[in-house]
C-alpha positions as CSV (number, residue, x, y, z in Angstrom):
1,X,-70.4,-24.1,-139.2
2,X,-70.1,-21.8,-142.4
3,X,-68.1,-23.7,-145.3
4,X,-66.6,-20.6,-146.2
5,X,-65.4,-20.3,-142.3
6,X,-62.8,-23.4,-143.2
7,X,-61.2,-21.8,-146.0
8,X,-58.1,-20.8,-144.8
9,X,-56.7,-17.3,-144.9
10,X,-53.3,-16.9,-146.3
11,X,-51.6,-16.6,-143.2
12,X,-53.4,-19.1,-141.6
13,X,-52.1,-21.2,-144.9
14,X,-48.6,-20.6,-143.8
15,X,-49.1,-22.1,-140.9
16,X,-51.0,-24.6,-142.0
17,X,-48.3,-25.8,-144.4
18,X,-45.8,-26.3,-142.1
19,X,-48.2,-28.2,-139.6
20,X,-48.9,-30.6,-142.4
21,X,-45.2,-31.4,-142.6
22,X,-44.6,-31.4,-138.9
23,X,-47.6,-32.5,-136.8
24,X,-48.6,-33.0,-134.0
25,X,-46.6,-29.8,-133.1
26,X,-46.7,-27.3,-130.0
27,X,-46.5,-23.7,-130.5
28,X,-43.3,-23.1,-130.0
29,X,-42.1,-26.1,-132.4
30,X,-44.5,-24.4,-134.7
31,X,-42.8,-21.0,-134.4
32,X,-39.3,-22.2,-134.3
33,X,-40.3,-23.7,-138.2
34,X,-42.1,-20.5,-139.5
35,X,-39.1,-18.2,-138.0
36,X,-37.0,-20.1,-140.3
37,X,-38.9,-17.9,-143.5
38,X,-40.7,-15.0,-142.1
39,X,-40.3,-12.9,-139.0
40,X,-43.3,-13.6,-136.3
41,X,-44.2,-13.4,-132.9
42,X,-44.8,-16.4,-130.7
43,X,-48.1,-15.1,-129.4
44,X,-49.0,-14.0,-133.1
45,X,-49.0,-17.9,-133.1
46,X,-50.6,-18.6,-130.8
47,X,-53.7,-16.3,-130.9
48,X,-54.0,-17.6,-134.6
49,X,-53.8,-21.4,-133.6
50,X,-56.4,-20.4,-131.0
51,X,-58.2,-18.6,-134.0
52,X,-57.9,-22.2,-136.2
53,X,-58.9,-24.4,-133.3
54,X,-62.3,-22.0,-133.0
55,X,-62.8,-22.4,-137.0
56,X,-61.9,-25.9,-136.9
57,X,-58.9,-25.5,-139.1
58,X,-56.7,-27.4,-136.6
59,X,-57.2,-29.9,-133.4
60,X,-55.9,-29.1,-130.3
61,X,-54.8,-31.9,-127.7
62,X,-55.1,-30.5,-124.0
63,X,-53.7,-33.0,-121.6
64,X,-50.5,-32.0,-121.6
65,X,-49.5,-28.2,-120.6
66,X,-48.2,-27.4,-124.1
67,X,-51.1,-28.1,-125.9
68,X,-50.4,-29.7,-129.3
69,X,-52.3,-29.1,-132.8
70,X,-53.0,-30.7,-135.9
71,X,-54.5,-29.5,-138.8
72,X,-58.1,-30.7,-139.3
73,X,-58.1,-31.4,-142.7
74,X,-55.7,-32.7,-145.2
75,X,-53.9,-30.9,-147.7
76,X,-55.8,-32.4,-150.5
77,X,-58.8,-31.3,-148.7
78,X,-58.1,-28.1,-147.9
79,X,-56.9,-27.2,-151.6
80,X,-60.3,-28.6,-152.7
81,X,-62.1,-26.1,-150.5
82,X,-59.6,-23.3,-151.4
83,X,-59.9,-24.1,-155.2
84,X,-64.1,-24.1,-154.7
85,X,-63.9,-20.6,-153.0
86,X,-62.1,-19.0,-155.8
87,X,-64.0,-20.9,-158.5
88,X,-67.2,-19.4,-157.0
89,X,-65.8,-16.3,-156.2
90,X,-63.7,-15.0,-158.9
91,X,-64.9,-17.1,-162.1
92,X,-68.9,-17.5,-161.5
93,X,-68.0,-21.2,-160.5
94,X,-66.9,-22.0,-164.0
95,X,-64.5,-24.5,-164.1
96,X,-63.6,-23.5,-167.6
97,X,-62.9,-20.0,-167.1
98,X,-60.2,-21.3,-164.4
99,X,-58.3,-23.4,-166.4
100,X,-58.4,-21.3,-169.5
101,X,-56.9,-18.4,-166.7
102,X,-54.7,-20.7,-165.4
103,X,-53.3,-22.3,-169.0
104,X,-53.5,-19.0,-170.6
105,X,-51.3,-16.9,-167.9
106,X,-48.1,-18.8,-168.5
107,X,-47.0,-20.9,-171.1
108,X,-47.5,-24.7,-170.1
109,X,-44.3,-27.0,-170.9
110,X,-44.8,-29.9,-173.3
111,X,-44.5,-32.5,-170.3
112,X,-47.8,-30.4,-168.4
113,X,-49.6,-30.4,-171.5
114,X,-49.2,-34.6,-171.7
115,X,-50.3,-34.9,-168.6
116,X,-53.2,-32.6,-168.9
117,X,-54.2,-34.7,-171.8
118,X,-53.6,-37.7,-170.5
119,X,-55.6,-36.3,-167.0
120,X,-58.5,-35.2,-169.7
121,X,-58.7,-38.7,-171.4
122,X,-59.1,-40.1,-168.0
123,X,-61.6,-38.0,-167.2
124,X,-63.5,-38.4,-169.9
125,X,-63.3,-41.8,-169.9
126,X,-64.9,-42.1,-166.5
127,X,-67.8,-40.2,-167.7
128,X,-68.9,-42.2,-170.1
């Protein structure tokens, strides 16, 4: 399968991100949660879990008659492959020109900067 066919859309993110704080989780468990924020429609859903399961976004257990889903990968997984997508796509995979973006949008507070710095130092320390 296509690498780019696991990067999440944004909606499919949405659900996504409440499955990681709720799963295993039927469909309607996992519409009752997303209701809560944003008006959608059971089958809306559904067809996207069904969507998911054929990307292999989320797993899908079929022995009971509400069929249950989890999602695939792990956050920290799926934010790598989200973070790769946009490296590649919107910065020429430069790392650089990401964090400069990213640093250079907003003004960072003293505590982020330490612990950028300290995050560099480590890094650079395991390089050597």
């Amino acid at each position: 399968m296509n690498k780019n066919k696991r990067v999440p859309t944004s909606a499919e993110l949405n659900i996504l991100n409440v499955l990681w704080r709720i799963q295993p989780a039927t469909v309607r468990t996992l519409h009752e949660h997303i209701s809560e924020s944003q008006k959608i429609g059971y089958t809306t859903v559904l067809k996207m879990l069904q969507i998911m399961h054929e990307k292999g976004l989320v797993t899908r257990d079929e022995s009971t008659r509400a069929h249950v889903y989890s999602a695939a990968y792990s956050v920290e997984h799926t934010q790598s492959s989200l973070l790769s997508d946009i490296v590649n796509k919107a910065f020429g995979g430069s790392r650089f020109d990401l964090v400069m973006r990213a640093l250079g949008d907003e003004k960072a507070s003293t505590k982020e900067i330490n612990e950028i710095r300290t995050l560099l130092d480590s890094l650079e320390k395991n390089n050597k």
